[in-house]
C-alpha positions as CSV (number, residue, x, y, z in Angstrom):
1,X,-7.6,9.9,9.4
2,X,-5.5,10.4,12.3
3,X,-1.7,10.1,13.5
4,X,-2.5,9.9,16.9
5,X,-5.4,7.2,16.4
6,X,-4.0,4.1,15.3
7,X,-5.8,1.6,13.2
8,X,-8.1,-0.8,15.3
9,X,-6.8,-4.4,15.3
10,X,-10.3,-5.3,12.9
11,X,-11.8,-3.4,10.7
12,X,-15.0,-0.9,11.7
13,X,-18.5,-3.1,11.4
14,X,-19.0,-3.5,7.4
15,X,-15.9,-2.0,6.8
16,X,-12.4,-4.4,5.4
17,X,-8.7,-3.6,5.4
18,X,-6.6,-4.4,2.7
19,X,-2.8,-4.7,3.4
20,X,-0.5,-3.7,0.5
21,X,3.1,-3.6,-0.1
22,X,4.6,-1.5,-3.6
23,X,7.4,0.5,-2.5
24,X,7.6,3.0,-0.3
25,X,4.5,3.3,2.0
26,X,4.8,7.8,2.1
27,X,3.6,7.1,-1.4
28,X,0.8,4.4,-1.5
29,X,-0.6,6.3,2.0
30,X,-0.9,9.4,0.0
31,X,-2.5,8.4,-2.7
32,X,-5.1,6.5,-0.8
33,X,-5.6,9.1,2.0
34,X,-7.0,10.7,-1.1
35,X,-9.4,8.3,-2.6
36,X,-13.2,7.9,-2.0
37,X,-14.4,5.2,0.4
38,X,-10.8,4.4,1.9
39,X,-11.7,5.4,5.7
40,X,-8.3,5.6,7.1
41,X,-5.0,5.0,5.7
42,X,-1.9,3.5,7.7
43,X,1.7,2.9,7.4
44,X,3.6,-0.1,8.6
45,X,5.4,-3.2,8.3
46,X,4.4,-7.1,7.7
47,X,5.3,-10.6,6.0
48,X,8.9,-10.7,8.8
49,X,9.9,-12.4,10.9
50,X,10.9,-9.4,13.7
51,X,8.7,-9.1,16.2
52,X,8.0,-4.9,16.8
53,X,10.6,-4.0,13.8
54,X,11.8,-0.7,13.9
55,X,12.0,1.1,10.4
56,X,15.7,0.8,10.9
57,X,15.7,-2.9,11.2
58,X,13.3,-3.1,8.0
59,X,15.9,-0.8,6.3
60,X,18.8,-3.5,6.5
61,X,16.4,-6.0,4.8
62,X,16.9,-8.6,7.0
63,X,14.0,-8.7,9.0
64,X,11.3,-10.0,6.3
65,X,9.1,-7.2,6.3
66,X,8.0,-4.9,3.6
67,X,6.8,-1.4,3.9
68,X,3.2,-1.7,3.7
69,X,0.1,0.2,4.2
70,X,-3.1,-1.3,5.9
71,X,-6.0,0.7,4.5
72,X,-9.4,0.5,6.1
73,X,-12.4,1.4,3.2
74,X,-15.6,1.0,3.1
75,X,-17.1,-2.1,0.3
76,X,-20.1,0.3,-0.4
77,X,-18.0,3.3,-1.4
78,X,-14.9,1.2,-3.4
79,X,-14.8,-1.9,-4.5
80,X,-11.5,-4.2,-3.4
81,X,-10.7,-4.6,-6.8
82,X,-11.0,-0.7,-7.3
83,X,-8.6,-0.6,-4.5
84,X,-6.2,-3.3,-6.2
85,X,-6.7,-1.2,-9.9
86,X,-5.3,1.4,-8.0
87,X,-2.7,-0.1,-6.5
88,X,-1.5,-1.6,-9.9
89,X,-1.6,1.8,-11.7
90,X,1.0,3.6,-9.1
91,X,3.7,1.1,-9.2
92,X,5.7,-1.6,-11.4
93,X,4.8,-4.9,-10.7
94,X,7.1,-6.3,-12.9
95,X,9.7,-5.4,-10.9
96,X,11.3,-7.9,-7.6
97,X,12.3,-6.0,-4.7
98,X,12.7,-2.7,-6.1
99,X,10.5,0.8,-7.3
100,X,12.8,3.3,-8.7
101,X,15.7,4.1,-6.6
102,X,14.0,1.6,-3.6
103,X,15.8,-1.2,-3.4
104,X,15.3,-4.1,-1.0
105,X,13.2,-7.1,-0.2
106,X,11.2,-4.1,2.3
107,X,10.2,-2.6,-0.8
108,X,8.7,-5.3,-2.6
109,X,5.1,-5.6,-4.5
110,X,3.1,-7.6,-2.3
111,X,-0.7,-7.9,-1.9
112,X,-1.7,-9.7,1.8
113,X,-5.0,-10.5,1.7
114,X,-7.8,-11.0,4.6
115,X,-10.3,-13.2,2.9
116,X,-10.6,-15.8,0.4
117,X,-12.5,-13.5,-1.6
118,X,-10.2,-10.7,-1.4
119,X,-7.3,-13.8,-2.7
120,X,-9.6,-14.6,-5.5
121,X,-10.1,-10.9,-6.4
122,X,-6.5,-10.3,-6.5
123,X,-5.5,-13.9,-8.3
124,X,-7.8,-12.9,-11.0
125,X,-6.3,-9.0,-11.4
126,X,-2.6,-10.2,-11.1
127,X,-3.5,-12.5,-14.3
128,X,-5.4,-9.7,-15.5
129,X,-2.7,-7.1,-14.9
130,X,0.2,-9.7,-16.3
131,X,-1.9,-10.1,-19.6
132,X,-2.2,-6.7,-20.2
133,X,1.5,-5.5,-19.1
134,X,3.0,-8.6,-21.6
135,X,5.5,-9.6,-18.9
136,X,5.6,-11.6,-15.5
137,X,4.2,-9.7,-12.7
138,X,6.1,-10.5,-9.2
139,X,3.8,-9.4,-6.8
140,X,3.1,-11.3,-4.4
141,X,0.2,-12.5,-3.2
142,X,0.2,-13.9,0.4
143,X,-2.6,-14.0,3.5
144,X,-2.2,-11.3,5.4
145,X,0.3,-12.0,8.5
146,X,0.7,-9.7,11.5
147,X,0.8,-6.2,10.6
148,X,3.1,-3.9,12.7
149,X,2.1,0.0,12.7
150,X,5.1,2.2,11.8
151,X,6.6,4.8,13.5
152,X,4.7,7.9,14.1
153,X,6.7,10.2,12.0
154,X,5.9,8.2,9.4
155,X,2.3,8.6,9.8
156,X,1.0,10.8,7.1
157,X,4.4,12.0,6.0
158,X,3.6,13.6,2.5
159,X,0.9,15.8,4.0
160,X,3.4,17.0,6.6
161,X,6.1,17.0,4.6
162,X,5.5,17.7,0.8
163,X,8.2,20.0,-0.2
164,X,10.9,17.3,1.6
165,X,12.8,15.7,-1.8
166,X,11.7,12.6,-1.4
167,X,8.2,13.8,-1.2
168,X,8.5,16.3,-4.2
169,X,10.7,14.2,-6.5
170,X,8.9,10.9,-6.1
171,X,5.7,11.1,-4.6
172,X,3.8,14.4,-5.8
173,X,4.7,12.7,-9.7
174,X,3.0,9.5,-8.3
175,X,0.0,11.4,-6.8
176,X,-0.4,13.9,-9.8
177,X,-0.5,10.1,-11.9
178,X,-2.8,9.1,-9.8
179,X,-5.4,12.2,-9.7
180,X,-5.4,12.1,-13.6
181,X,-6.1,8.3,-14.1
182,X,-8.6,8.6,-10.9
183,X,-10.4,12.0,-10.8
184,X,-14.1,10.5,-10.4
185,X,-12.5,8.5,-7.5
186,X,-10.9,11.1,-5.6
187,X,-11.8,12.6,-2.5
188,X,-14.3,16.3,-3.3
């Protein structure tokens, strides 16, 4: 994983992306930069409208976009739906346009998919998920559109930054969740 190296525009031969939207993307990047079989791990934006949106211009939620990451893992190491549990276990999906204090249409729970076999893995979880949570979940489940990389500052920001508040208060709880629930899938 790299800041300077940006995602290719296709996945790595036998490799797949998955492009997912919960939030924040500080916090979904960190907890898959730290899971087994994800190869890289990228912030940015997709599902707008604005062509080359700045994070400023997500901010005002008026371009479309939401804050995703576009992970690139490796089918032989971790499963999509593994990828997809774990996306389901670090935020609400019963939630529309918000996760905690994130508010905006840039924050909502969106899964973009790049196959139809990655749409019919996540149309059977979200029923799954919705069954087992007793409630309507509102992610959204969409083919992936173009995918615009973020900013470089954002690029591995809890790593860089995890004593900033946002990254203490909100992210390091989300992580510590996340080791507990995952341990066998975690990074050694």
């Amino acid at each position: 994983m790299s800041i300077a190296k940006p995602l290719a525009a296709t996945p790595s031969s036998g490799h797949e992306f998955a492009t997912l939207g919960g939030g924040c993307f500080w916090c979904l990047e960190a907890v898959y930069m730290d899971l087994t079989g994800v190869v890289d791990v990228e912030s940015g934006y997709s599902g707008g409208t604005a062509a080359a949106p700045s994070y400023e211009a997500v901010c005002t939620g008026t371009t479309g976009h939401a804050e995703v990451v576009r992970i690139e893992f490796d089918p032989a190491q971790i499963s999509y739906r593994q990828v997809l549990e774990v996306f389901f276990a670090i935020h609400d999906p019963t939630t529309r346009n918000r996760q905690g204090n994130d508010i905006g249409t840039q924050y909502r729970s969106v899964i973009f998919y790049h196959s139809p076999e990655q749409e019919a893995t996540a149309r059977q979880l979200l029923a799954e998920v919705g069954k087992e949570l007793g409630q309507a979940v509102v992610t959204e489940l969409l083919p992936a559109p173009v995918y615009w990389r973020a900013e470089t500052y954002h690029q591995e920001y809890f790593p860089h930054h995890p004593d900033q508040g946002y990254c203490a208060m909100v992210i390091q709880p989300k992580l510590a969740k996340f080791r507990k629930a995952f341990a066998a899938m975690r990074r050694r």
